[in-house]
Structure formats: structure tokens, C-alpha cells
N, C-alpha and C positions, 0 to 999 in steps of 0.2 A: 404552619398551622398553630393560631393561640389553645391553649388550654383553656377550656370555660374557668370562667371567676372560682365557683366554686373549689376548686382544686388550689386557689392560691391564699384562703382563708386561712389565718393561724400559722403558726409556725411549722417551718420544715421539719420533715423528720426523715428516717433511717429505718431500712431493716437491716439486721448483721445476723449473718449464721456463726452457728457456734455448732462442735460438736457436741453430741452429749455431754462430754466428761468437761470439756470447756464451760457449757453450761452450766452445770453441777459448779464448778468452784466460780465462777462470776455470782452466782447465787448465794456461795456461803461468803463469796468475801462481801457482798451487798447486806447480808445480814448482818456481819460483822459490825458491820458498822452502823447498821440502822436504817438501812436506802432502801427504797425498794428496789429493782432489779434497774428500770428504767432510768429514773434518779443515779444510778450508780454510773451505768454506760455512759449518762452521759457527761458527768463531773471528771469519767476519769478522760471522758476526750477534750472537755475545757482547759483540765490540769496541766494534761501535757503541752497542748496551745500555749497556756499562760507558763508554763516549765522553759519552753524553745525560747519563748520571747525574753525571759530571764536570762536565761543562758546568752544570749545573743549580746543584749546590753551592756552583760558583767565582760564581756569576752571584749567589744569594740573599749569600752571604757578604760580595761588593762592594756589593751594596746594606746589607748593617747596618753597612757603616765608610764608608759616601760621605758619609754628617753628618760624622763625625769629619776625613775626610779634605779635603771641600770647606771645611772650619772654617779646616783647616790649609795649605790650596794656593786659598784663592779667585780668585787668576789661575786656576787650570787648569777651573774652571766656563766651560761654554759660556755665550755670550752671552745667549743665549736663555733660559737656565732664570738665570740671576741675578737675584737681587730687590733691589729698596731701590735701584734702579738702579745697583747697583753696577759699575763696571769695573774692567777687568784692569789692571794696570800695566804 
């Protein structure tokens, strides 16, 4: 069964429970900064989106330069993954 039109007007949204005491500090930290409560909820679920997707990029990117880089710093290879028994100086 479709959902009538009506219902798919405008953007998604969200209900989240909170406990009281939960509520209480998403409140003072939404002041803190100047958001209103909603505004807040939901920059800080953009954030972390946009935080994972940072994280992601920085993390593949240091793996395509760790050949080049372990090539050029073989001291800074942990012990443990060094081969040909190499050691650090």
C-alpha cells in the first residue's frame, strides 16, 4: 500500500527519545551554542555523517602512500609487520 501524497511533502524527519536528564543537556548544549534544540539534533547527525566519511578517506589514502612511505621511514615500521628481518636503527 502507497502512502497518500500528502505524507511525502517536504523533508523527512525523526522522532528521538531522550530521557529527561538526556534532554536537559542536549538543551544546554543546543544553547551553548546558539541552535535551537532541532537545529542542533540535527547538525550533530550531519557531523558525524560528514566525521565517518573524513575518516574513511584519510584512512584509504594513508594506506595508498604506506609502500611509499614505509620505503622511505623503515625505522618508523612497527616491529612486528617488518620483513627480511629487518630493524630499526
Amino acid at each position: 500500500m502507497v502512502a497518500p501524497t500528502r505524507y511525502h511533502q517536504g523533508m523527512p524527519s525523526l522522532n528521538v527519545s531522550f530521557t529527561d536528564e538526556e534532554l536537559e543537556g542536549v538543551r544546554v548544549a543546543a544553547a551553548a551554542e546558539g541552535k535551537s534544540l532541532k537545529q542542533y539534533v540535527h547538525d550533530l547527525g550531519v557531523r558525524e555523517m560528514q566525521r565517518k566519511q573524513f575518516v574513511a578517506g584519510a584512512a584509504d589514502w594513508a594506506d595508498k602512500l604506506r609502500t611509499e612511505f614505509d620505503e622511505a621511514f623503515p625505522e618508523e615500521i612497527p616491529p612486528s609487520q617488518r620483513q627480511d628481518g629487518a630493524t630499526a636503527a
